[in-house]
DRENDO-1510 file (C-alpha; in Angstrom, 1 decimal, always signed):
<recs>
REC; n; res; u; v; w
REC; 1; UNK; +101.4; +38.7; -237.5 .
REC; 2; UNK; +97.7; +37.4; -238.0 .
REC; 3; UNK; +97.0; +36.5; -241.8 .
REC; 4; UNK; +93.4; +37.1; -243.6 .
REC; 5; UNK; +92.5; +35.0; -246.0 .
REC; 6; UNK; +89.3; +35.9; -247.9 .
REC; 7; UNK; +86.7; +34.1; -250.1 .
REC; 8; UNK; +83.6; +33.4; -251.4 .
REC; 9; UNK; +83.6; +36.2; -254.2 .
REC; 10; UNK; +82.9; +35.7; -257.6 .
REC; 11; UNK; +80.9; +36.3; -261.0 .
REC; 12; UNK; +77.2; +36.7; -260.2 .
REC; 13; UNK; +74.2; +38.2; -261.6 .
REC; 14; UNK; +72.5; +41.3; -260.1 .
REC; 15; UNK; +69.8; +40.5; -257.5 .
REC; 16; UNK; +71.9; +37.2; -256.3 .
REC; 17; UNK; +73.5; +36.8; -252.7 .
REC; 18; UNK; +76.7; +35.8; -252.0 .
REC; 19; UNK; +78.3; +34.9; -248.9 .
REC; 20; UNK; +82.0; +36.3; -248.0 .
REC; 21; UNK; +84.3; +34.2; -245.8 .
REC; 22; UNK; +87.4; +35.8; -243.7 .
REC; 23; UNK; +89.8; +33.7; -242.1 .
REC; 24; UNK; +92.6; +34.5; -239.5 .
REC; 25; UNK; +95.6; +32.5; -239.4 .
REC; 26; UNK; +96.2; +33.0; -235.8 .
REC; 27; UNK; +95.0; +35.4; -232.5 .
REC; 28; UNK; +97.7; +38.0; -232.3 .
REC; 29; UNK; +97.1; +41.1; -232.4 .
REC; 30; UNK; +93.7; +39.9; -232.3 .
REC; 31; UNK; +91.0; +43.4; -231.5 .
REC; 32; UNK; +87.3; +43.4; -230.6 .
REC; 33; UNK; +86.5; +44.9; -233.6 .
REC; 34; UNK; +86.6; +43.4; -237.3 .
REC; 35; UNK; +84.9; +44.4; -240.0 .
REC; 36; UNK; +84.5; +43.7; -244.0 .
REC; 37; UNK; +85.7; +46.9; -246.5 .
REC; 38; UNK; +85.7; +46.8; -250.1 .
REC; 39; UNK; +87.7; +49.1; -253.0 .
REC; 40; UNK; +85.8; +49.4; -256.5 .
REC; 41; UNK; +88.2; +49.5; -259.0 .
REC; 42; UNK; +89.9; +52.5; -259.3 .
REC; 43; UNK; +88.1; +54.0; -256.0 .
REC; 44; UNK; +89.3; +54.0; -252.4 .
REC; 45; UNK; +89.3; +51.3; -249.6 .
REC; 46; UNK; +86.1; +52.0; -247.7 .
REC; 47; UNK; +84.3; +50.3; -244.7 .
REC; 48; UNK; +81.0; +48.8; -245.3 .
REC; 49; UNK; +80.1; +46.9; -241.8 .
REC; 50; UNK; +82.2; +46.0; -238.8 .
REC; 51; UNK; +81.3; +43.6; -235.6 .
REC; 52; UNK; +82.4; +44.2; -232.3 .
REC; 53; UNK; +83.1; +40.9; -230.6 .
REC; 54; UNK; +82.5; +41.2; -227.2 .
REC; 55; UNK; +78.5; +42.5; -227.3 .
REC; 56; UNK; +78.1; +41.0; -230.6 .
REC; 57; UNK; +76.7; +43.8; -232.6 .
REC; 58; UNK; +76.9; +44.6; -235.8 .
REC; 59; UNK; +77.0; +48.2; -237.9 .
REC; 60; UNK; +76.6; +49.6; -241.3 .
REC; 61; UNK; +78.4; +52.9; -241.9 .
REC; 62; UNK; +78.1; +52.5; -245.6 .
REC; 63; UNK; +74.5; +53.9; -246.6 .
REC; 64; UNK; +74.9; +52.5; -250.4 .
REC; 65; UNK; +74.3; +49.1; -248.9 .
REC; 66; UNK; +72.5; +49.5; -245.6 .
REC; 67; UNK; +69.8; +47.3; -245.5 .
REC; 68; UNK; +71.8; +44.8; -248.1 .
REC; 69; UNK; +74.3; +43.0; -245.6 .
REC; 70; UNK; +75.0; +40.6; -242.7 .
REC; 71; UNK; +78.0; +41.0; -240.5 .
REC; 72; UNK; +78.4; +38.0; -237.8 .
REC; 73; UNK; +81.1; +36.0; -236.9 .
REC; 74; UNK; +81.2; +31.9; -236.5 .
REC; 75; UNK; +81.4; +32.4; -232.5 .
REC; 76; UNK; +82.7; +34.7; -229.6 .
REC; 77; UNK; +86.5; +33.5; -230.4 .
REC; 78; UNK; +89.0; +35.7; -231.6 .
REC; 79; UNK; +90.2; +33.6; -234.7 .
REC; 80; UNK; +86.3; +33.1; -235.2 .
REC; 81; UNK; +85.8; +33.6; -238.8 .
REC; 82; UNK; +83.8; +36.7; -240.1 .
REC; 83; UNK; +81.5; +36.6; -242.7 .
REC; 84; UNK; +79.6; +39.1; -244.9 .
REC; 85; UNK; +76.2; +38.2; -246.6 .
REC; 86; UNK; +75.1; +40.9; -248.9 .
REC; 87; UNK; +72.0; +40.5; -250.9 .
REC; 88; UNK; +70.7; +42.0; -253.6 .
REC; 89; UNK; +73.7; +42.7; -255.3 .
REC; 90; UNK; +73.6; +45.3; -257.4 .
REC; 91; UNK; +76.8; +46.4; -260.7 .
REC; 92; UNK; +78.2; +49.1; -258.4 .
REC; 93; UNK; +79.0; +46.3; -255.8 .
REC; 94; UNK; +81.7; +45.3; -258.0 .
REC; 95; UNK; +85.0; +45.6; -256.2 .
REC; 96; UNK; +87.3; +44.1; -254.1 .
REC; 97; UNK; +86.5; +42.6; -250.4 .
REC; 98; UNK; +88.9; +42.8; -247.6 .
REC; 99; UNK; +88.2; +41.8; -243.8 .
REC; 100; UNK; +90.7; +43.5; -241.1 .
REC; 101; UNK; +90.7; +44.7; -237.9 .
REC; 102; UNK; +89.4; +48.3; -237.1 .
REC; 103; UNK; +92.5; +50.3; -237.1 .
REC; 104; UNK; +94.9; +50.2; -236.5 .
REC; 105; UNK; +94.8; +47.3; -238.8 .
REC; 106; UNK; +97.0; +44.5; -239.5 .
REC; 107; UNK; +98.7; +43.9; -242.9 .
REC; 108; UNK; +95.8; +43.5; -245.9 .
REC; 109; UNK; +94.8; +40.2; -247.3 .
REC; 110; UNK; +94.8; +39.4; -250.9 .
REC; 111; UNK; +90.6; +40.1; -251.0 .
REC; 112; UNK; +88.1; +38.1; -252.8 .
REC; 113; UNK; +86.7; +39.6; -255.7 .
REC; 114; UNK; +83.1; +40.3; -256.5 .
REC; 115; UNK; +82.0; +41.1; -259.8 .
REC; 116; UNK; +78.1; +41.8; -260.5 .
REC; 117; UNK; +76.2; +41.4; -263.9 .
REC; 118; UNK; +73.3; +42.3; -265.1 .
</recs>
């Protein structure tokens, strides 16, 4: 089965960008749709933005940070890596990120953790 490998997390201050990075190890069991969720601690794991391949478009359904992020993959290939730009980072963007496929999805990555300081 296809691994995910995030990155790019880390201690920032509020206001700053960062830039996440998903990998995938390999094309099986690869879907047209991938997106970035995250899971604040103690809190659920929630989708924040996905990207369908094929028409290249992107979506939001998180309102708390509509506006704040960039979903777009490296190119139209299947083990293309997906990135998330969010900007503006604000406390409550502290959690845990996690790229997968829209369900069903395919076993978690280990995240990469954002934490935001004011």
């Amino acid at each position: 089965q296809v691994q995910l490998v995030e990155s790019g997390g880390g201690l920032v201050q509020a206001g700053k960008s960062l830039k996440l990075n998903c990998q995938f190890s390999d094309t099986s069991g690869a879907r047209d749709t991938a997106g970035w969720y995250r899971q604040a601690p103690g809190g659920e794991r929630s989708l924040v933005a996905f990207h369908i391949r094929s028409s290249d478009t992107a979506h939001y359904p998180d309102s708390s940070m509509k506006g704040r992020l960039t979903i777009s993959r490296a190119n139209a290939g299947a083990k293309a890596p997906l990135y998330l730009e969010i900007q503006g980072l604000r406390r409550e963007d502290t959690a845990v990120y996690f790229c997968n496929y829209e369900a069903p999805v395919a076993p978690w990555g280990q995240g990469t953790h954002v934490t935001v300081v004011s």
